[in-house]
N, C-alpha and C positions, 0 to 999 in steps of 0.2 A: 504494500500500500504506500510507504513513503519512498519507494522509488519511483513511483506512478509519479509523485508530487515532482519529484526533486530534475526527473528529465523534463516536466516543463516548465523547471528552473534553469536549465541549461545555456539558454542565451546570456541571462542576468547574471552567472557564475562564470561567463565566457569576457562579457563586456567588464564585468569586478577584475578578472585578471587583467583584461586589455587597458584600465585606468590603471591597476597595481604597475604593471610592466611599464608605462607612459613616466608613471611617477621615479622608481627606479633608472629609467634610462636617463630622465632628466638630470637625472643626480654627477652623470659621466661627464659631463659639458658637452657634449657632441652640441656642433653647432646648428648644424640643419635641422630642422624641425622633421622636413618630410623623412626622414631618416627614421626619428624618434616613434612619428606616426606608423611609417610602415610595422616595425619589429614591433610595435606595441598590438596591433592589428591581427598580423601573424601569430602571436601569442594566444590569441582570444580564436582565432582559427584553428588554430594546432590540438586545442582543449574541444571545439568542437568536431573534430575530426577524432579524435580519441572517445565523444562521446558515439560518435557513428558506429565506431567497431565495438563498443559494447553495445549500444544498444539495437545495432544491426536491422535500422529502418530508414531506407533513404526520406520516406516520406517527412520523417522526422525532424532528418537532416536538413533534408530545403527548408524546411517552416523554423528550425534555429537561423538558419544560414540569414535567411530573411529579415527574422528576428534583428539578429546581431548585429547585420548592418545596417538596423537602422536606428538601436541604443546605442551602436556606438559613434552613428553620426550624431545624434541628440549630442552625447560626454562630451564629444569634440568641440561641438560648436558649443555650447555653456563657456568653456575657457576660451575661445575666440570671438566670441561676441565683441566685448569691447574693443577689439584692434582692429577688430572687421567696419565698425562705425563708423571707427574715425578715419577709416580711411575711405568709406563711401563718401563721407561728408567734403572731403576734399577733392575725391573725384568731382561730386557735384557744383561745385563751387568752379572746378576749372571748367565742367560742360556748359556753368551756366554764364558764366563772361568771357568763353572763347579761346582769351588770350590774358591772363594772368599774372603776373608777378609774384616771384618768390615770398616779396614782402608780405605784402596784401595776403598771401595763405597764412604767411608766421602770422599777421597779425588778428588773424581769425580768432584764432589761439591763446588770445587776452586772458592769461591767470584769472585775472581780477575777475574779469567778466563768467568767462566757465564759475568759479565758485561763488559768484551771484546766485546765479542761475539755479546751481548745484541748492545750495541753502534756500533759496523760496521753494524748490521742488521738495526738500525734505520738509521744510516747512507747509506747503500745502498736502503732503502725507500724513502728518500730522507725528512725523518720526523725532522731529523738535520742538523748542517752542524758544522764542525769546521773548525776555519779559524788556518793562521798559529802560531797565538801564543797561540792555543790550547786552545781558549774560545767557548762554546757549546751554539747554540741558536737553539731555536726550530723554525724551518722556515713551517712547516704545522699545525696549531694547530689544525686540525680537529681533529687528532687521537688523539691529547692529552686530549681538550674534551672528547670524547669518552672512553678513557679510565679513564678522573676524575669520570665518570657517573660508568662504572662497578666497579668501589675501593669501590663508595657510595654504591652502593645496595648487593656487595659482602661485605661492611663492617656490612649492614644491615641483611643482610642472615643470615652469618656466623657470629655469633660475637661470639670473643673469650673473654674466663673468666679469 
């Protein structure tokens, strides 16, 4: 009965290795990503390939294979989101004046400005609050939780040299 369960856990225990393996690679400095991705991928194939010859059901096999790639496209993109952004935002900015200048993108890019922005967004979440003499308490700390948890595992991923 709980191997019934656990093969159609399979994917989930496939794409768990392919994040453990991602996080471990990251650890080597290899510089290429797509490098990182591939063997991390491999690793979560290799495991479902190993469930095929126990559990000896192609039909199985497609419906993980399926599965898998497409929890592990979700994992993937979760830690690429925000690099993926900021880089459309730039593309759009060059489609949408043609012809560009370096400056004019750096100066998109106003610190100040981004954490204006940033601060009335958490303030209209309702994840802060300032009072009137402009002191900042964080009045939800789920997200903040939540977001110490992806800094950890994106600093885990991605570590920079």
């Amino acid at each position: 009965m709980i191997k019934n369960y656990l093969i159609s856990l399979t994917p989930v225990f496939a794409v768990s290795i392919n994040f453990l393996i991602l996080v471990i690679i990251s650890q080597f400095k290899l510089k290429d990503m797509r490098i990182r991705f591939l063997l991390s991928i491999l690793a979560g194939f290799i495991f479902l390939l190993i469930s095929l010859i126990i559990i000896k059901s192609y039909e199985f096999f497609i419906i993980h294979l399926f599965t898998y790639i497409a929890l592990s496209f979700v994992v993937w993109n979760i830690f690429m989101l925000s690099a993926t952004a900021q880089r459309i935002r730039i593309l759009i900015e060059i489609y949408n004046n043609k012809k560009i200048k370096l400056k004019k993108i750096l100066s998109l890019y106003n610190t100040e400005e981004i954490y204006k922005k940033r601060i009335e967004r958490l303030k209209n979440l309702k994840i802060i609050n300032i009072d009137k003499n402009y002191n900042v308490k964080i009045i939800n700390k789920k997200f903040y939780y939540i977001n110490i948890l992806i800094n950890v595992l994106r600093k885990l991923i991605i570590k920079t040299s």
